[in-house]
N, C-alpha and C positions, 0 to 999 in steps of 0.2 A: 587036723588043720595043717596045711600046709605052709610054709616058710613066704610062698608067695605071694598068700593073702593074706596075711600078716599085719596090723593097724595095731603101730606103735604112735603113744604120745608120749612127748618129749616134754619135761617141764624145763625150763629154762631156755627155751629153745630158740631164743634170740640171743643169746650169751655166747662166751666165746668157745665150751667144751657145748653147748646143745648144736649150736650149728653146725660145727663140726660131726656131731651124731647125725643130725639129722642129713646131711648131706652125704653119708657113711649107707643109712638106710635106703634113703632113695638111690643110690645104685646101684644097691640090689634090687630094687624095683617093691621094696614095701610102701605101705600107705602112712602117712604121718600127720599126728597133730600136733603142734608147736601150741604150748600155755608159756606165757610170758607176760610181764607187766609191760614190757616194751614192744613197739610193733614187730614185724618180721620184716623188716628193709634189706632181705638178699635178694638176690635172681631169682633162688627156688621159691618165691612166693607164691607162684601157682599151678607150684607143685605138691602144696600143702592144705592142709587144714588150718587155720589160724586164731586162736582165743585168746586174747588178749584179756587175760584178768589175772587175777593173783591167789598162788597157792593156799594161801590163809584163810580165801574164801570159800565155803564149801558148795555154793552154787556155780562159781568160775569151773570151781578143778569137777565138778559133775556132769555140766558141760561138755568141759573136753574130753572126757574119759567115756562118750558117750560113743558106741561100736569100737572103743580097743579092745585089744587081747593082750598087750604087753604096753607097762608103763616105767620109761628112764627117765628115773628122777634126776635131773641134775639142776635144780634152781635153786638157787644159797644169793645169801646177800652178800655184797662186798666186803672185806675189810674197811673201807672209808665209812662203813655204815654204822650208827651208833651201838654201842653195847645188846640195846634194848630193842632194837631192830633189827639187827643178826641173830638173835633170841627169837625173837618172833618169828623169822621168814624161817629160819633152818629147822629149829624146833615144832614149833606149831604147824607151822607149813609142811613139814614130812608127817604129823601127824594127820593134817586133814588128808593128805593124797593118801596114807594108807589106808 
């Protein structure tokens, strides 16, 4: 497989280190799917794939992971996010994606 056909999804991919990925990938001219609980409101929106669901879910992250070959987790909950909700999205949520 080659680099240039290449179909990364990005978890976090509306956030501020995903977009940054993802905008990193596309010019190098990979393929990209952005899993995010929030929409994807850049430019490159249709330059993407876009699922809008959440890592926790294991039907959302099966979805999106459907034709990748390479998966960059970066979707973490905030600091403003309660104890038991950074617990959940960081922990469980890297669990379901792996």
């Amino acid at each position: 497989m080659s680099d240039e056909t290449q179909h990364y999804l990005v978890t976090g991919g509306a956030g501020f280190l995903g977009i940054n990925q993802v905008r990193y990938l596309l010019a190098r001219g990979h393929r990209v799917t952005s899993l995010d609980l929030l929409p994807f409101d850049y430019p490159e929106r249709s330059q993407i794939r876009e699922v809008q669901g959440d890592i926790r879910n294991r039907a959302d992250v099966d979805q999106a992971m459907e034709g990748v070959d390479i998966v960059i987790h970066t979707a973490a909950a905030l600091p403003l996010y309660t104890p038991e909700e950074i617990h959940s999205t960081d922990i469980d949520g890297t669990r379901t994606v792996l």
